[in-house]
C-alpha positions as CSV (number, residue, x, y, z in Angstrom):
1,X,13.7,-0.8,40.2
2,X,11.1,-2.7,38.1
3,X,8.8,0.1,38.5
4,X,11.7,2.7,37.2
5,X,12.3,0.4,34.5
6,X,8.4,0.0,33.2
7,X,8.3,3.7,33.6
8,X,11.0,4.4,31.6
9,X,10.0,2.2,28.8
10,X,7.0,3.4,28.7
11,X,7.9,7.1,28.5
12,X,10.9,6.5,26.2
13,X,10.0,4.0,23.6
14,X,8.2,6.3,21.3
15,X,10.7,5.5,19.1
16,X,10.6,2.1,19.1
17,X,6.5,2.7,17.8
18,X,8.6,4.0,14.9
19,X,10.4,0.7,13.8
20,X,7.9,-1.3,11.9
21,X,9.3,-4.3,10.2
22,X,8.7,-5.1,6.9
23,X,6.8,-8.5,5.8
24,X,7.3,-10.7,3.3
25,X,6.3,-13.7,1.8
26,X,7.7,-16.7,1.2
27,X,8.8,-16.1,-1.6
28,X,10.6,-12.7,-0.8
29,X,7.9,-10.4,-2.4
30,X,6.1,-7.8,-0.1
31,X,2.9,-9.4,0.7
32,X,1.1,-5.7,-0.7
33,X,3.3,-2.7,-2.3
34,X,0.4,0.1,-1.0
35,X,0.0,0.1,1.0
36,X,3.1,-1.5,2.3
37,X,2.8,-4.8,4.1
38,X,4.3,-3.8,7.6
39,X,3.9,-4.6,10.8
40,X,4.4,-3.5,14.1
41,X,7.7,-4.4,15.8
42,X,5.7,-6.5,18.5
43,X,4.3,-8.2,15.8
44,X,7.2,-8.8,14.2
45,X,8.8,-10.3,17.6
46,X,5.8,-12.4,19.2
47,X,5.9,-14.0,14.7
48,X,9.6,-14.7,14.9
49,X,9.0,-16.3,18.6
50,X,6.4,-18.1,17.6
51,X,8.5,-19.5,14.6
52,X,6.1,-18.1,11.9
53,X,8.5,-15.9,10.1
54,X,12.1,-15.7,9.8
55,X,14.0,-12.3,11.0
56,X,15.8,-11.5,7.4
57,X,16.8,-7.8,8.6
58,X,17.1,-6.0,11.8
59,X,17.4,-2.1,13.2
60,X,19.9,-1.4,15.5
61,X,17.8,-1.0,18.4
62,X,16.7,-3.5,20.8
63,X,14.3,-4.4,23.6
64,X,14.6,-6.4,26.8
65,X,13.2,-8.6,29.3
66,X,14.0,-10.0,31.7
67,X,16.0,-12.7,30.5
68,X,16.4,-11.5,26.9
69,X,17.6,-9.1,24.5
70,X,16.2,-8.7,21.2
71,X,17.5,-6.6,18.2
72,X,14.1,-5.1,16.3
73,X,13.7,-6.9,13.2
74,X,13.3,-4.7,10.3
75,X,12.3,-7.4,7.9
76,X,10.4,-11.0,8.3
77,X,9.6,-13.2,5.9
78,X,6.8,-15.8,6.0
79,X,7.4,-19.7,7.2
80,X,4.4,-20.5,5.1
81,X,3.4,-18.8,1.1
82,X,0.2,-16.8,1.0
83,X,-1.3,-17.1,-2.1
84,X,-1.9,-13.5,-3.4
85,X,-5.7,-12.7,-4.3
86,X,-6.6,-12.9,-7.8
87,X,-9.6,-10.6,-7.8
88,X,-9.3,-7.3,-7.0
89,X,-12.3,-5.4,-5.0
90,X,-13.9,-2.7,-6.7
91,X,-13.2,-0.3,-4.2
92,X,-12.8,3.9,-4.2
93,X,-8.7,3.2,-3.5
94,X,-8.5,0.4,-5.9
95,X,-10.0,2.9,-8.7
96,X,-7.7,5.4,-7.8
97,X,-4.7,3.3,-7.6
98,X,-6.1,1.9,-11.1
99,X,-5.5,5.5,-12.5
100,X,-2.7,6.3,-11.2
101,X,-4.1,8.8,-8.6
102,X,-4.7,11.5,-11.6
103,X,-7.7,12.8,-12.9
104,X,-8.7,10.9,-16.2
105,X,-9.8,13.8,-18.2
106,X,-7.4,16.5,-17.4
107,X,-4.4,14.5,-15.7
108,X,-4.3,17.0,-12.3
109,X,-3.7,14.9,-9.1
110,X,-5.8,17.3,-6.9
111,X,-8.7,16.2,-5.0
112,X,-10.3,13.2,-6.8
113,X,-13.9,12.0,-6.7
114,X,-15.4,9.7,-9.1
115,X,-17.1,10.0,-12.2
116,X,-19.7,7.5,-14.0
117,X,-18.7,7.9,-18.1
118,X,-22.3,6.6,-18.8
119,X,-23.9,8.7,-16.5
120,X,-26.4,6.6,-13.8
121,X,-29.2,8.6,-15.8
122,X,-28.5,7.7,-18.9
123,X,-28.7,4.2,-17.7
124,X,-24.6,3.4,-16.5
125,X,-24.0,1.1,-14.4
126,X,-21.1,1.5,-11.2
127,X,-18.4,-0.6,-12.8
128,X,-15.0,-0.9,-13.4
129,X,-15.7,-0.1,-17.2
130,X,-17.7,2.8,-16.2
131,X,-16.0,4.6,-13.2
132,X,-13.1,6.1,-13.7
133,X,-11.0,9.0,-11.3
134,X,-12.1,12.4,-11.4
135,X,-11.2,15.9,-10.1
136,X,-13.9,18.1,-8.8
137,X,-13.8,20.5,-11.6
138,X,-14.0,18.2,-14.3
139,X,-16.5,16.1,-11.9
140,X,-18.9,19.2,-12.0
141,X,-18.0,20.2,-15.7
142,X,-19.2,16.8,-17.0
143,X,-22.0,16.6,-14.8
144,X,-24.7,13.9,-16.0
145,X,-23.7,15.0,-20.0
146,X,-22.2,12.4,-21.9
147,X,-18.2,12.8,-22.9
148,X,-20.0,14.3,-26.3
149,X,-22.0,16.7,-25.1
150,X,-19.5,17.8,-22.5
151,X,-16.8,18.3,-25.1
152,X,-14.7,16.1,-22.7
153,X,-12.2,12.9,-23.5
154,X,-10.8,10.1,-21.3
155,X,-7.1,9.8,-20.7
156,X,-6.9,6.3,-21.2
157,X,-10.6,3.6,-21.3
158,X,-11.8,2.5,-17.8
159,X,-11.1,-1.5,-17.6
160,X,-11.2,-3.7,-14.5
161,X,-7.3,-4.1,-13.7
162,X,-5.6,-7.5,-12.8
163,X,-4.4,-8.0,-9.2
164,X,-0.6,-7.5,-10.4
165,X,-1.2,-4.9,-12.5
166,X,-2.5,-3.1,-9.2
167,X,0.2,-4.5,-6.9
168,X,2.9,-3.1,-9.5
169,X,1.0,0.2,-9.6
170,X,1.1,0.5,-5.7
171,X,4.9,0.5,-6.2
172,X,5.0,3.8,-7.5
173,X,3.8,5.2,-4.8
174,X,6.3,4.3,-1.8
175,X,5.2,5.3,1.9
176,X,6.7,8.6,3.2
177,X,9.6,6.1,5.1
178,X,11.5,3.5,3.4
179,X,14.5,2.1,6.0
180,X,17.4,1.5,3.7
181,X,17.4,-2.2,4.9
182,X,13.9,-2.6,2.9
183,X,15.1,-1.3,-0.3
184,X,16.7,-4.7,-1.6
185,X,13.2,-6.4,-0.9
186,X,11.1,-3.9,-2.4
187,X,12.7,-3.3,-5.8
188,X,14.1,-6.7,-6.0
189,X,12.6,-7.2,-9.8
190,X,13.3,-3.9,-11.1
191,X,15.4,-3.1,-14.0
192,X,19.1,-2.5,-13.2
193,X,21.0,0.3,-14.6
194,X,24.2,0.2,-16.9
């Protein structure tokens, strides 16, 4: 019987691989928009056992042991505030999150790379004031030339972003699944309609 039972469960809980809980902090917020702050929901359960978060939401579902059933939770929030980072990495993902995912000289959202402004041979540096998202095209068009000489304008002046200007950006850009019990957590602050 035991046997039958592990076999079962581990044959027929792909599904449950599928019910990540969402994670919160303290103070309600997401702990990161993108990507998402989830976690899987055996991370969820051993957090709420061990009294670390608080089970705010939870899927129909459940799991069992021996001596316990336990609804999947579907949101947790934090015991204990995390302080959110102030600095933000300069990182390929932060940059494109920075602009937005779209090329910064002809707006496309195809296959970005990055582009120096100052080109490294003219003596520019790998910044945040001198990177910015780039297509191919425009990647190749612009080569080492300056914006100038390669008739060529930004969308908008590379700058090193704050860490909430990033986190707010990385809400426009929700994961392929949102479970409707999320939804009141993840748009908490936004503006309501009349």
């Amino acid at each position: 019987m035991a046997a039958e039972f592990r076999t079962e469960f581990v044959r027929e809980p792909g599904a449950l691989r599928q019910h990540p809980a969402l994670v919160l902090n303290a103070d309600y917020r997401p702990l990161s928009y993108y990507p998402l702050s989830l976690w899987p929901w055996q991370e969820a359960i051993k957090a709420a056992w061990l009294e670390r978060v608080d089970i705010v939401a939870e899927y129909d579902e459940v799991v069992r042991s021996p001596s316990t059933v336990i609804r999947i939770p579907s949101v947790v929030v934090l015991k204990d505030y995390v302080k959110p980072q102030k600095r933000v990495a300069f990182t390929r993902f932060n940059l494109f999150l920075r602009d937005q995912f779209h090329c910064q000289y002809c707006g496309s959202r195809g296959e970005l790379t990055f582009d120096h402004v100052v080109p490294r041979a003219a003596g520019g540096v790998t910044s945040w004031e001198n990177v910015v998202a780039a297509c191919a095209p425009c990647n190749l068009r612009k080569g080492s030339k300056s914006l100038r000489r390669a008739g060529m304008a930004l969308r908008k002046p590379p700058r090193r972003p704050q860490a909430e200007e990033l986190r707010n950006a990385g809400r426009k850009f929700p994961p392929n699944h949102l479970h409707d019990s999320w939804m009141d957590f993840l748009y908490w602050d936004a503006e309501l309609e009349a």
